[in-house]
C-alpha positions, 0 to 999 in steps of 0.5 A, a space after each residue: 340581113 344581118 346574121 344574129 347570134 345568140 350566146 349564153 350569158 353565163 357560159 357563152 355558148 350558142 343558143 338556138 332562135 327560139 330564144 328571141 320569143 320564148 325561153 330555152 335552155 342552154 344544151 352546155 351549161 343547163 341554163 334557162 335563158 330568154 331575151 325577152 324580158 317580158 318572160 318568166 316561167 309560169 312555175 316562178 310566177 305562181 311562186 312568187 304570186 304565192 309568197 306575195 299573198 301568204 301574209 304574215 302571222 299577224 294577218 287576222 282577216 281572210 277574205 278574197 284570197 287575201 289577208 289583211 292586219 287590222 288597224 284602227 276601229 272606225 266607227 260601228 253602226 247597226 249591223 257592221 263595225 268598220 276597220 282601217 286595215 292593210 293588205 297583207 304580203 308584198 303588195 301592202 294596200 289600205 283598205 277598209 273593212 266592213 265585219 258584219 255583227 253576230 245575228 246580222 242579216 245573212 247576205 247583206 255585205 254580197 248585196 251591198 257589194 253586188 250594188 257598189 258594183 253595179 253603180 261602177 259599171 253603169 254607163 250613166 254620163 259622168 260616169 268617169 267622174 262620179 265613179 270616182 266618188 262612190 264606194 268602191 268594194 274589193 271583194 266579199 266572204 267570210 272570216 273566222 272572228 276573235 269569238 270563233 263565228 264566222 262573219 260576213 267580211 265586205 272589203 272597200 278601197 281606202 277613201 284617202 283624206 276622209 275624216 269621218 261622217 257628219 255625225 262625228 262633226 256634228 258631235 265635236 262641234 256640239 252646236 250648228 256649224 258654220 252654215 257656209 259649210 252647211 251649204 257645200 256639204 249639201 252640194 257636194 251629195 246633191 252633186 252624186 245624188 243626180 248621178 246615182 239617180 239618173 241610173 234609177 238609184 235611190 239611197 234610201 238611209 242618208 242620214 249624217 252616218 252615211 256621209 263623210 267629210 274631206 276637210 281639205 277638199 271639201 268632199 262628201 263621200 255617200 256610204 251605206 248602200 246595202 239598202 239602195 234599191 234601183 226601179 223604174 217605175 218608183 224611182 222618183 218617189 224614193 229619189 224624192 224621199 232621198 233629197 227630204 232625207 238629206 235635208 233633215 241631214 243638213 238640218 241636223 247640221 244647223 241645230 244648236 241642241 241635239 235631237 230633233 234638229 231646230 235649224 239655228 237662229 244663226 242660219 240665213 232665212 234664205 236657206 232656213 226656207 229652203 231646208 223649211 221646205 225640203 225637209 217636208 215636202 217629199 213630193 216637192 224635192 221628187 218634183 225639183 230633183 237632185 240637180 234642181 235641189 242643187 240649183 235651189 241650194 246654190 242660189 240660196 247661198 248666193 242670196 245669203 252671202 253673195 258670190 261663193 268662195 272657198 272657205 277652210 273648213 275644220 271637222 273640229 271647232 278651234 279652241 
């Protein structure tokens, strides 16, 4: 065997063995020397780790441990307003945070978060995938707001691509969109809806709020679980209500006037049927199921514009 020896590199003195695994210090120059470089003193490491999260002064959300710098305002809803903000420190990420109203339930952001953490861990098959295309929550506390209170503060990861809720679109468009579009929209929650509810999941609030678009992708993103409930014993009666619900979504989608949504004149009568249908009979929608309702969607589409195909889709009408 070949004999080794270790020597200092700063003033070339021998080092003991002990610092091939672990870090010594040189007995001549008081160096701290290692050659692993897997090492680091744990008194540097808590340093750094410290200055990576100290933030800077113009950080205005605490949570987790972490600060974050607002953004932009995204959009409010009944008992939360949502924000893009940026973590603060040296490992800068996108995120979004979801600040509780004053006089919103107490707890409710935890559950949401307990919920959107749960839906990750379960070993449904697909999970791989469709995880993927859930909420993903980051932590959940309490920061101090602009009016001095306290407010629940849940932080989710950055969706990247996504343009904002059907509700948006259908308020830039301001008539029915393409029903071509309709028809992907639908699949693409159908799709996470059979997933979420084969783990006994039910929404319960799909309304066009909850639900963003990725243009580009044409991708649905579901949100607003604080109010989903998981049972085994209910579980196809609630999924059913679900399936209605996002029918009224998509009719609301295909509706040339606000309000109560008329589907469009403009809509093919093979899916006017079939939204006809789906918006009213809950029991009929539990009975199909989420991946029959896609079936159903699928083969409606193909009876109203033959083969499917992609088709660019813009959140805006064009000029």
């Amino acid at each position: 065997m070949t004999p080794l020896t270790l020597l200092c590199p700063q003033c070339g003195s021998p080092l003991p063995r002990q610092a091939l695994w672990r870090i010594v210090t040189c007995t001549y120059c008081g160096a701290d020397v290692t050659r692993s470089e897997d090492l680091v003193r744990a008194a540097d490491f808590r340093e750094a780790y410290l200055r990576s999260r100290a933030g800077d002064s113009d950080a205005d959300i605490a949570c987790g441990g972490q600060r974050y710098k607002t953004i932009a305002h995204l959009g409010a809803g009944g008992s939360a307003t949502l924000a893009l903000a940026e973590r603060s420190g040296a490992m800068p990420r996108r995120v979004v945070l979801k600040i509780a109203h004053a006089g919103a339930p107490s707890g409710q952001l935890a559950r949401e978060k307990a919920i959107l953490d749960q839906l990750q861990d379960d070993g449904v098959p697909g999970a791989a995938y469709f995880t993927q295309r859930l909420p993903q929550a980051v932590a959940v506390g309490s920061s101090a707001s602009a009016d001095g209170q306290q407010r629940e503060v849940l932080v989710l990861r950055h969706p990247t691509g996504f343009w904002g809720s059907l509700a948006d679109v259908r308020l830039a468009y301001g008539r029915a969109i393409d029903a071509r579009h309709a028809v992907w929209m639908w699949r693409r929650v159908l799709e996470v809806l059979a997933y979420v509810h084969a783990g006994g999941w039910s929404h319960g609030r799909l309304v066009p709020e909850h639900l963003l678009v990725h243009p580009a992708d044409h991708g649905v993103l579901i949100i607003g679980w604080s109010g989903a409930r998981r049972s085994r014993h209910d579980g196809g009666a609630a999924q059913g209500r679900d399936l209605m619900q996002l029918a009224w979504a998509m009719r609301a989608m295909l509706a040339d006037a606000p309000g109560e949504p008329a589907i469009s004149r403009a809509t093919p009568p093979p899916l006017a049927r079939l939204l006809e249908r789906a918006s009213l009979d809950a029991a009929w929608c539990a009975a199909l199921g989420a991946e029959g309702m896609r079936q159903a969607v699928g083969s409606a589409a193909k009876d109203a514009f033959g083969p499917a195909r992609f088709i660019d889709f813009s959140p805006t009408p064009s000029a």
